[in-house]
N, C-alpha and C positions, 0 to 999 in steps of 0.2 A: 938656395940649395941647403944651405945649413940649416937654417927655420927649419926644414921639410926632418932631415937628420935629428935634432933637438925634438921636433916634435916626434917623431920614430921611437927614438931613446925615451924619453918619455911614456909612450903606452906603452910600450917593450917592461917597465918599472911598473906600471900601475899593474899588467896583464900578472907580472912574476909575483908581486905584493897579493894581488888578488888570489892568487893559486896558493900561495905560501899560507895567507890566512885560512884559505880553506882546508890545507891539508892540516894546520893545526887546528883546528875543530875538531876534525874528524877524530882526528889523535887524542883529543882531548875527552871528545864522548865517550871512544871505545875505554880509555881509563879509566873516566868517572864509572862505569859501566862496570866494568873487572870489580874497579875497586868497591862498588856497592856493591856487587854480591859477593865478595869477599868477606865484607864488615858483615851482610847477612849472615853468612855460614859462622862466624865467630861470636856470632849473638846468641844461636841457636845452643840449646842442649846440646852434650857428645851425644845421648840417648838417642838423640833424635834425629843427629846426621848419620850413626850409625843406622837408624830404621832406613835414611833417605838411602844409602848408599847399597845396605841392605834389597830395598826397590830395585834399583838399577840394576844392580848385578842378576836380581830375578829375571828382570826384564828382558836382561843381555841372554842370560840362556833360556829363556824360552825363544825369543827370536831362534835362537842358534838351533834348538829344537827341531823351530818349524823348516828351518833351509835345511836342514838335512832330511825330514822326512820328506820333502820335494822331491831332493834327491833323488830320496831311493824311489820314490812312485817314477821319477821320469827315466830313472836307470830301466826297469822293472818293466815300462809301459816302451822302452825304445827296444828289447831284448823280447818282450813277446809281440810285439805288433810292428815289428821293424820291418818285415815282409810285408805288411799288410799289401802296400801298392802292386809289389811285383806279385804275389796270392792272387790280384783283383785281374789282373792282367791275364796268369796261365787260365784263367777260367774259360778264355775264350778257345780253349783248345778242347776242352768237353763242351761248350756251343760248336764248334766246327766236326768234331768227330758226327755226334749226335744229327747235324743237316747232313751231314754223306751218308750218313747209315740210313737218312729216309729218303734220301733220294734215291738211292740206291733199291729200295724197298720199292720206290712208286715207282720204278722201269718197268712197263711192261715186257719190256726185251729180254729181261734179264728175270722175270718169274720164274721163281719153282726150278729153278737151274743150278745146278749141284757150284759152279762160282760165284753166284751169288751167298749161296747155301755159306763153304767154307770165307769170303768174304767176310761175312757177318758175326760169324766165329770168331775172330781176327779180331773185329771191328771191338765185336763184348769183353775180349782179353786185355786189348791195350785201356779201354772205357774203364774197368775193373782196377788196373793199375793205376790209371790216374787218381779213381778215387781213392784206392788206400797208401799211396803216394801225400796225399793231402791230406786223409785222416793222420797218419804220422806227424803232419806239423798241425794238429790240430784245426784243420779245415773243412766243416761238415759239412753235406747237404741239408738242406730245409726238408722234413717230410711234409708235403702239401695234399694228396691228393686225399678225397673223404675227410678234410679238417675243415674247421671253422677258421675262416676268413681272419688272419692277425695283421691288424694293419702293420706291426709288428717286425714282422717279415714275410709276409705278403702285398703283392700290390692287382687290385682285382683289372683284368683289360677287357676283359667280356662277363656279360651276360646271358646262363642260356638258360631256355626254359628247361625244366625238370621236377616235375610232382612227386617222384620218389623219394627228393632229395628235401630234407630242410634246407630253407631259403638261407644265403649264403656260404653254405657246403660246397668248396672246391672239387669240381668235378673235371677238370680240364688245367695240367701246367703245360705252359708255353715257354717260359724259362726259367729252370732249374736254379733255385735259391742256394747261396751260402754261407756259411758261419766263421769266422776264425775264433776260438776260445769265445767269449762272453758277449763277441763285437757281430753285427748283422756286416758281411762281408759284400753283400746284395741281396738285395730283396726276390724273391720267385714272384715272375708272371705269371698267371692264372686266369681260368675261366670260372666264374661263380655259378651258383644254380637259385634259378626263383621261379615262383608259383606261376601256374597257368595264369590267373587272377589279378595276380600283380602287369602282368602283360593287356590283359582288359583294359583294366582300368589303366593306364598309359594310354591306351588308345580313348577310351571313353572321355580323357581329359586332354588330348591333342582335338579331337572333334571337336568338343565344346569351346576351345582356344579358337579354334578357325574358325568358328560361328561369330565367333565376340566381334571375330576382327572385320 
């Protein structure tokens, strides 16, 4: 049992001697270390520690520069587009106005009937205020219709033929595009217009596919 104790006490000394040398190393490098760029800086020209310290401090304020112009960009970008989620959300209140007013339209029940008539009236005024509701916080509509296709702020869902029309000419929106300030808030759905020709030839090259095969 003592052996066992003796020898205990014993690595318990080597373990503490082993830990003790290492921490004076360590102590020792980081000294030598200090102390050598110490002797450097006293070696050096004033001239020239002055250029060095000169550097730094440029350095310090330009950094400082840069975090504050962040700053202000992300002050600036929280304070105009801090809406943006809840803007992207009321939108669906001009999608839902806009399906009751054409539902409302395609009743036959309900044709040419002086309630439907004053309904619709109704329907244009409150539509009207939403939108200039929205222009107020800077939130426009896309104009789409008779425009060249922007992928931009357009996103095409149909194809329809049309020869009057140059080929990719918005001839059909399906959902009304919007803007907040500089930002696409959502894209408009649209129907594009293309050549009789271009309709041929899709078919003339689905035939020939089905022959291959």
């Amino acid at each position: 049992m003592e052996k066992e104790q003796n020898q205990n006490s014993e690595e318990e000394e080597i373990n503490n001697t082993q830990e003790t040398s290492l921490e004076e190393e360590i102590n020792n490098t980081q000294e030598t270390s200090l102390e050598e760029e110490v002797n450097k800086d006293k070696k050096k020209d004033p001239e020239e520690r002055i250029l060095e310290l000169e550097d730094k401090l440029a350095r310090a304020f330009a950094e400082m520069e840069n975090q504050r112009r962040r700053f202000e960009k992300e002050k600036v970008e929280a304070f105009e587009y801090g809406g943006f989620s809840l803007a992207k959300e009321a939108l669906s209140l001009i999608d839902n106005l806009e399906r009751s007013k054409q539902t409302l339209e395609n009743d036959e029940s309900l044709k040419n009937s002086e309630a439907l008539k004053k309904t619709l009236e109704h329907f244009d005024i409150i539509y009207k205020d939403l939108i200039s509701i929205f222009e107020k916080n800077s939130i426009k509509p896309i104009v789409s219709l008779n425009k060249k296709l922007d992928p931009n702020c357009h996103q095409a869902m149909i194809e329809i033929v049309d020869d009057n029309k140059e080929a990719g000419t918005i001839i059909q929106e399906i959902q009304k595009g919007f803007t907040i300030k500089d930002r696409l808030l959502r894209p408009a759905l649209v129907g594009v217009s293309k050549k009789t020709g271009n309709e041929d030839k899709k078919n003339e090259e689905n035939k020939e596919k089905s022959k291959n095969k």
